[in-house]
C-alpha positions as CSV (number, residue, x, y, z in Angstrom):
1,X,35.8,73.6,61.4
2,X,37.6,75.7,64.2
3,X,35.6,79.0,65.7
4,X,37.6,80.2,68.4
5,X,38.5,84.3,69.9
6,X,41.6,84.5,71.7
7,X,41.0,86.9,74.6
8,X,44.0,88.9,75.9
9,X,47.3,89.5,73.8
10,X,47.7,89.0,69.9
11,X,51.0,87.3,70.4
12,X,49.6,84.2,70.3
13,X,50.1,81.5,67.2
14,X,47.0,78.6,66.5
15,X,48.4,75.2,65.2
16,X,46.6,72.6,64.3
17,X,47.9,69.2,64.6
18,X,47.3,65.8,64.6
19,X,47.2,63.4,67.3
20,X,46.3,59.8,68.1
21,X,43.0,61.1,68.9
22,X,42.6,63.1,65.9
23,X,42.7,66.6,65.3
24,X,43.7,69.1,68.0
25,X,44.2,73.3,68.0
26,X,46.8,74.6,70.6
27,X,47.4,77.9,71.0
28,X,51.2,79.1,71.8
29,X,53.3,81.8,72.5
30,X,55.5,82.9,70.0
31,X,58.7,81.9,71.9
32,X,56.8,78.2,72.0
33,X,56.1,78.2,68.7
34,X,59.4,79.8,66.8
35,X,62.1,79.5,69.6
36,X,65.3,77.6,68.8
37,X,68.5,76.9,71.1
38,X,72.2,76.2,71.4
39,X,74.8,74.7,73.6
40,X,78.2,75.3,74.1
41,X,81.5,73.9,76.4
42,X,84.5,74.5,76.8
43,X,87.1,72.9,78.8
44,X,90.4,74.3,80.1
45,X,91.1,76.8,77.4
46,X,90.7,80.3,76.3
47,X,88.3,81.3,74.1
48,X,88.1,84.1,71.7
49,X,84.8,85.9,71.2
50,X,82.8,83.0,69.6
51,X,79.5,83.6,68.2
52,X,76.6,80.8,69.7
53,X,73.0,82.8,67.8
54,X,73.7,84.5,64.7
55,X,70.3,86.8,63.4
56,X,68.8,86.4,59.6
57,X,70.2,88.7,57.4
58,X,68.7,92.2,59.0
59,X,67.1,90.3,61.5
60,X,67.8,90.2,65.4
61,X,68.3,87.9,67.8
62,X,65.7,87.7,71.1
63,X,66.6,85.7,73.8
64,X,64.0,83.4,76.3
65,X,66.3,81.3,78.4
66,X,69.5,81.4,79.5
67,X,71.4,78.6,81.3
68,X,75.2,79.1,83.0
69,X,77.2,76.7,84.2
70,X,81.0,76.4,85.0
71,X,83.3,74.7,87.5
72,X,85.8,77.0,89.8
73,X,88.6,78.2,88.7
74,X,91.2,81.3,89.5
75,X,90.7,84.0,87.5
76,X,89.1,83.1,84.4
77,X,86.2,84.8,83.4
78,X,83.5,84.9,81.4
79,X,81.6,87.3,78.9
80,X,78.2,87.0,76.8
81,X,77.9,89.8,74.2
82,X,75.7,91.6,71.9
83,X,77.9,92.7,69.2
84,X,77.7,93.7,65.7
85,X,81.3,94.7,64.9
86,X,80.5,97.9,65.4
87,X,78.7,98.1,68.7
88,X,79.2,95.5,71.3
89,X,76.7,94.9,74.6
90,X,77.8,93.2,77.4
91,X,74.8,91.0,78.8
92,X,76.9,89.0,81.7
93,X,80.4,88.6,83.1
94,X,80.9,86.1,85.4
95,X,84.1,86.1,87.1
96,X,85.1,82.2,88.7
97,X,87.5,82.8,91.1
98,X,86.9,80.4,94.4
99,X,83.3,78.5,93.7
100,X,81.3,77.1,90.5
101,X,78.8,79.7,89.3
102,X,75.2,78.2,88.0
103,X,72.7,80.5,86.8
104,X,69.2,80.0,85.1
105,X,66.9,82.8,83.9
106,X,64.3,81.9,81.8
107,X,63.6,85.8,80.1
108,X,59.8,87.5,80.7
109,X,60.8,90.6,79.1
110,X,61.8,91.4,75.8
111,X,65.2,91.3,75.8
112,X,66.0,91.6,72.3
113,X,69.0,92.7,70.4
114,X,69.4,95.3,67.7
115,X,69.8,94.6,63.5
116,X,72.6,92.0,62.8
117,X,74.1,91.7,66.5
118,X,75.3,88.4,67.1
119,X,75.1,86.9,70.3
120,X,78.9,85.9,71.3
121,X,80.5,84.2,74.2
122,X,84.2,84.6,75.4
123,X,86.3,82.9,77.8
124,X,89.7,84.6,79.5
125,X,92.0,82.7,81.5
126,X,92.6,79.1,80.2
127,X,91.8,76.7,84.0
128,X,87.6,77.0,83.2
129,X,85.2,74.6,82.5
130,X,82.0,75.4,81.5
131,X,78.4,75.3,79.5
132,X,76.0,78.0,78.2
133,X,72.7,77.1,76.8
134,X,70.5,79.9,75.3
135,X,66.5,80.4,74.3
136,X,66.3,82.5,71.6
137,X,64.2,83.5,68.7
138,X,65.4,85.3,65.2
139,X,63.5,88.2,64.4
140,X,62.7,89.3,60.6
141,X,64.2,92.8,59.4
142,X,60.6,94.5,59.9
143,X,61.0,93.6,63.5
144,X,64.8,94.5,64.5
145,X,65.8,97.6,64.5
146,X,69.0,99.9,63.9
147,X,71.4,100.1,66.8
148,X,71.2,103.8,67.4
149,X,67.0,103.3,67.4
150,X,67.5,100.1,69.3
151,X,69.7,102.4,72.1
152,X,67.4,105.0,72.8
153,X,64.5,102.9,73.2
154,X,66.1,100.7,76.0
């Protein structure tokens, strides 16, 4: 039997599980216990607007992490989006003109996206190499909202 009082912030998830040992409890963060991730490369091409998270039906897509990577090159650049085919967010644009660009941001807010956006990555110019790795979590429809809402609470 488990007593326990979690003191603090509700958005926290208990798991039991099972070790060597027996039984233990942790207690995780949300993003620890739902979150999910994806890679993608591309080498020397172009690349149109492709999508890397895609929400549940209704849901949305929250990101935790996000990893950058790509060689130098002249004048490609690259875009990651929020878009639903309707509306369309731009999160970063990294032009590579005369050095590699690395970036790393692991996400302490909530950067969420609206109903049905799709997280989607583009490359212009064909001389780039590169890799994008996101953290991200789906959201249910109760917890997304429409993008007009979604806009005028950011």
């Amino acid at each position: 039997m488990w007593a326990f009082k979690i003191v603090g912030t509700l958005e926290k998830v208990v798991e039991q599980f099972r070790t060597p040992w027996g039984y233990a409890l942790s207690v995780l963060t949300y993003k620890q216990k739902h979150g999910q991730w994806k890679s993608i490369t591309w080498t020397n091409e172009q690349v149109a607007a492709t999508a890397i998270a895609t929400p549940v039906s209704g849901g949305s897509i929250e990101l935790t992490d996000l990893f950058f990577s790509a060689l130098k090159a002249t004048g490609s650049t690259v875009t990651l989006t929020l878009t639903d085919g309707t509306n369309t967010e731009t999160l970063i644009t990294v032009l590579l003109t005369n050095e590699a660009a690395r970036l790393t941001h692991s996400v302490s807010g909530r950067m969420k996206g609206w109903r049905d956006a799709v997280l989607k990555y583009a490359v212009t110019g064909a001389n780039s190499s590169g890799s994008i790795t996101v953290g991200y979590i789906k959201n249910t429809k109760p917890e997304s909202q429409p993008y007009d809402v979604w806009n005028s609470e950011r």
